[in-house]
C-alpha positions as CSV (number, residue, x, y, z in Angstrom):
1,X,0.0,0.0,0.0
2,X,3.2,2.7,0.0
3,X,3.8,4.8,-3.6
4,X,7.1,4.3,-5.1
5,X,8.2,7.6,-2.9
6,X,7.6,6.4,0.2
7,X,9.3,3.0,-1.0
8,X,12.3,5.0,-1.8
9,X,12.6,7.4,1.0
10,X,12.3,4.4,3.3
11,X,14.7,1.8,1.9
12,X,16.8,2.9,-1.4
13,X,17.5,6.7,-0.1
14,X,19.7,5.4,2.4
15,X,21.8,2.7,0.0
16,X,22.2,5.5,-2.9
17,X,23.4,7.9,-0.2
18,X,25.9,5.4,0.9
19,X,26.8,5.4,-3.4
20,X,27.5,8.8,-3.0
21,X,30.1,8.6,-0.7
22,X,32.0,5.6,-3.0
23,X,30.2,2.3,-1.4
24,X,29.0,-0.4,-4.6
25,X,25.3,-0.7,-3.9
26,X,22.2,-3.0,-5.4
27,X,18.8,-3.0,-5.2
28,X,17.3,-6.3,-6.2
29,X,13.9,-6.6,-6.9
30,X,12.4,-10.7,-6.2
31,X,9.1,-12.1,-6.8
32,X,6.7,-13.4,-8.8
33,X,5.4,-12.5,-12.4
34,X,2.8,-9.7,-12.5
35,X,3.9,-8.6,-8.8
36,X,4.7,-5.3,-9.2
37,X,8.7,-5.6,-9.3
38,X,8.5,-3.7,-12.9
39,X,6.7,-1.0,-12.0
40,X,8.3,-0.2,-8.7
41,X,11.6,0.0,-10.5
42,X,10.5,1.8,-13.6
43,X,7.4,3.8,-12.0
44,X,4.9,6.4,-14.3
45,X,5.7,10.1,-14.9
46,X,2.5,10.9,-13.2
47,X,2.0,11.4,-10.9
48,X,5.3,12.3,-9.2
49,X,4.6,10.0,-6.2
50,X,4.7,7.1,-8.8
51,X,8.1,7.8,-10.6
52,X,10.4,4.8,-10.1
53,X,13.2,3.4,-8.1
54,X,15.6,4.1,-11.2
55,X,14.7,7.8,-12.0
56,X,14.8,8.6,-8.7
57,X,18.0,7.1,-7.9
58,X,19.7,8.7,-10.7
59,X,18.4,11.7,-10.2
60,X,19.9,11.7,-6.4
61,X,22.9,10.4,-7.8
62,X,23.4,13.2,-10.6
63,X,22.5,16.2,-7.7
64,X,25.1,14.6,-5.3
65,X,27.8,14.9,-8.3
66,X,26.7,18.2,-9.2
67,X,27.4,19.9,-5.7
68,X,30.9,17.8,-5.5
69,X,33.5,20.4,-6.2
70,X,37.1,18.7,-6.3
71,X,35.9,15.6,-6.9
72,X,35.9,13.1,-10.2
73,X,33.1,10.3,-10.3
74,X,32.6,7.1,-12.7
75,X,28.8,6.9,-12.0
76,X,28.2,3.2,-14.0
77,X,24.3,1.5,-13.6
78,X,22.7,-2.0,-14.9
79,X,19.2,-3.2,-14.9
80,X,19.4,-7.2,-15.3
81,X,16.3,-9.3,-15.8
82,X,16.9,-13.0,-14.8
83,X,13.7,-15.3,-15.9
84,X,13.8,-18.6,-16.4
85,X,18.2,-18.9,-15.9
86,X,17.9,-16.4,-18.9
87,X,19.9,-12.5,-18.4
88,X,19.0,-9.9,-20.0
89,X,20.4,-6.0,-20.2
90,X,17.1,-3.7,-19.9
91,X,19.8,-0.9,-20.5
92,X,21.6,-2.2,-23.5
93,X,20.4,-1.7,-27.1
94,X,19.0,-5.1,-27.6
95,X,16.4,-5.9,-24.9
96,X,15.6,-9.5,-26.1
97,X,19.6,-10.2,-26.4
98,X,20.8,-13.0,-23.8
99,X,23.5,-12.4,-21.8
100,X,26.0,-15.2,-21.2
């Protein structure tokens, strides 16, 4: 019954924070088909309350790298589907490719 905000304030502020200051960090996303893992990751535009794990998460990340001064980042994300043994890139260029 939380929005995708309140999911994120509560338990992926925290790990990206810790990102920011130079700790690896996942957020893994389990269940079954047609649970809702999808949507909480990806959210809707609209309304704001509904945008998505990811966009929010870069969108901390890019503001914490913007107020760095004297400081050089490598800011590097993935968004794996495993189904069925089978990986999949949702970020590369071919969607339906299988990763080894």
């Amino acid at each position: 019954e939380h929005n995708t905000e309140q999911i994120y304030n509560e338990i992926a502020y925290p790990l990206v924070e810790g990102v920011t200051e130079g700790y690896n960090g996942t957020i893994f996303a389990y269940g079954q088909t047609g649970s809702g893992k999808s949507f909480t990751m990806q959210g809707i535009v609209e309304p704001s309350t509904q945008k998505g794990i990811i966009p929010r998460a870069f969108e901390h990340i890019f503001e914490s790298v913007q107020c760095a001064e004297n400081a050089k980042f490598l800011v590097r994300a993935s968004y794996l589907e495993i189904y069925n043994e089978d990986i999949r890139d949702l970020l590369g260029a071919d969607t339906k490719q299988k990763l080894e």
